[in-house]
N, C-alpha and C positions, 0 to 999 in steps of 0.2 A: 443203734447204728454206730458200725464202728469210725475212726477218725476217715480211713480211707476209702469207707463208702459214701460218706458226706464228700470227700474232696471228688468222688465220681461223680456224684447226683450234682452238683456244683459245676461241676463241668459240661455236663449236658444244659441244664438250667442258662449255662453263662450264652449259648449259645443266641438265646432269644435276648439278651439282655440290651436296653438302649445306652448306647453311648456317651458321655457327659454327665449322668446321674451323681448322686452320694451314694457310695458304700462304707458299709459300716464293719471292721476286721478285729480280729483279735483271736479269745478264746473263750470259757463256756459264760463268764458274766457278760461277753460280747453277744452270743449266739442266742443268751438266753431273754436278751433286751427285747420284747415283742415291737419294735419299732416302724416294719411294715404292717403291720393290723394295727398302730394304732393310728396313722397317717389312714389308712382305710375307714376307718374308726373315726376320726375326727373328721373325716371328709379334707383334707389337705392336699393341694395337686400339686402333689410332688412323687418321685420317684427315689425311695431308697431302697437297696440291699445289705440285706445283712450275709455276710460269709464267715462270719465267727463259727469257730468250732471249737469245742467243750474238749480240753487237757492241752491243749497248745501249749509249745513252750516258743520261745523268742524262734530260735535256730527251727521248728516246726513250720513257719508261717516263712520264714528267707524259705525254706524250701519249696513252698506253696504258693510264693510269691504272686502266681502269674494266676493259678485259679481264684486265689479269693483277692484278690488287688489290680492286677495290671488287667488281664483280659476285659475289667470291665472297663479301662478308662475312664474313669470317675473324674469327676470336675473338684468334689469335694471327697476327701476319705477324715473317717472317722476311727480312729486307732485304740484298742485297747488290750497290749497285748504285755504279758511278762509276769502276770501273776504267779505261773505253774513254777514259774524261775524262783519267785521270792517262796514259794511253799518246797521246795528242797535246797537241804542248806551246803550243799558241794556247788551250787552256782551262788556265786557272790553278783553283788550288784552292779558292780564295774563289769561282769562278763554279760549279764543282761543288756545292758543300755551298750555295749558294742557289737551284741547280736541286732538291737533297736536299730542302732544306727546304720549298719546295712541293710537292714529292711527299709531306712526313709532313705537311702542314698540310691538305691534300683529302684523307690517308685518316682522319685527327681528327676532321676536319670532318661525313665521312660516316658515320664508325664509334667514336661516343667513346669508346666502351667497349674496340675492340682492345687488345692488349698488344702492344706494339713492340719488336723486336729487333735489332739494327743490329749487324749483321756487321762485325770487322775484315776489311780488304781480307789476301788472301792473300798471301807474300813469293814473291818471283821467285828463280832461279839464273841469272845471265850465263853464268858457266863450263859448264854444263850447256845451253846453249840452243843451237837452230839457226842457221846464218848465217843463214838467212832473219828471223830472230826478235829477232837480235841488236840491230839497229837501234831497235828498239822500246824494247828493254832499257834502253836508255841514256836513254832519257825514263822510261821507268817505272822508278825505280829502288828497291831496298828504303830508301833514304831518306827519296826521297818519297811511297812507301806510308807509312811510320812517321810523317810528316809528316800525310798524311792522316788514319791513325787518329786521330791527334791530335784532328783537328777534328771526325770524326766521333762520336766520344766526348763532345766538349764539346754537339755538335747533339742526342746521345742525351739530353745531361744537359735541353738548353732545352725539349724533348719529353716529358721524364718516361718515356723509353725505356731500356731496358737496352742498352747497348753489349757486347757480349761477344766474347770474343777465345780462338776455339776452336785457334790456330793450331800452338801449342807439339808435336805430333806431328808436322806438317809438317816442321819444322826444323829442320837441322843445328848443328853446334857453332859456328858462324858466322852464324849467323839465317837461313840462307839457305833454299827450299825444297829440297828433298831431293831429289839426283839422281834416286836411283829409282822419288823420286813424279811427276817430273815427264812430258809430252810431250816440251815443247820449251823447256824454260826458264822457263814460265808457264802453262800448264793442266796441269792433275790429271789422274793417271790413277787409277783406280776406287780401287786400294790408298791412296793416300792421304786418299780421300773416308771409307772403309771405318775408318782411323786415328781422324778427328776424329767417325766418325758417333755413337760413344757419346755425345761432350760435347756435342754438337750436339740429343740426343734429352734430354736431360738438362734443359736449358732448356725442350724440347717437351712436358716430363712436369711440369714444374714445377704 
């Protein structure tokens, strides 16, 4: 499915959607989190959505703003977005986090009351990854994720957002993501979503 048939089916979807919820936004480590099956799953009475879509970049999502964020008036949003920015290296990290911070300034603006959560970006494995993937790797590197949460942390602070960093189950004895979590060096497989889903629900239930 392409990006812009997700943001239709999302649209339609948004229409049944109840008001006050958590939603959950970004791009495909966002989309790919099984977060409503696992609230199903656990039997937990709560209500989240996820709107994350898989290649998003910062300035994708300000443009979408309103299908995967505002429309649903979310009580709590759960953010993770900016990856696609650190895996091409013409977007530097200061254009990212002033794409970020337009996206958190319209959903303020619209929703003053949300509670904001700003996701650390997830850590890669080079050694575990595809040749296909490999190339990527070496612009996204676990330095300059650590780089980024950096700024992301200090943007949670200018927001009055909680920055939180569910990451620590992901990660090997070398920070790195965990072979057997991984696909290809950089996306999740279920098991590792499954790892961080307690600490992740735990902010949800706050």
């Amino acid at each position: 499915m392409t990006k812009e048939e997700k943001i239709k089916r999302f649209e339609e979807m948004n229409k049944e959607v109840v008001p006050g919820q958590i939603v959950c936004a970004g791009s495909s480590l966002m989309e790919m989190f099984p977060v409503e099956e696992l609230v199903k799953e656990k039997q937990i009475d709560m209500i989240i959505y996820n709107r994350g879509i898989g290649g998003f970049i910062t300035d994708e999502l300000l443009e979408n703003i309103d299908t995967c964020i505002l429309d649903l008036k979310p009580s709590k949003l759960f953010i993770n977005i900016g990856t696609n920015d650190l895996s091409n290296p013409d977007i530097t990290i200061a254009q990212m986090i002033d794409h970020y911070d337009q996206i958190l300034c319209q959903v303020k603006d619209a929703l003053p009351d949300v509670k904001l959560y700003l996701m650390a970006y997830y850590p890669i494995n080079y050694d575990a990854a595809t040749e296909e993937m490999k190339p990527c790797l070496l612009v996204r590197t676990n330095q300059k994720i650590a780089d980024a949460n950096t700024a992301v942390e200090e943007l949670a602070k200018k927001h009055h957002a909680k920055y939180i960093n569910i990451n620590d189950p992901l990660k090997d004895e070398n920070g790195n993501l965990k072979a057997e979590y991984t696909i290809e060096g950089m996306h999740i497989k279920e098991e590792g979503y499954r790892a961080i889903f307690p600490e992740f629900i735990r902010y949800a239930m706050e």
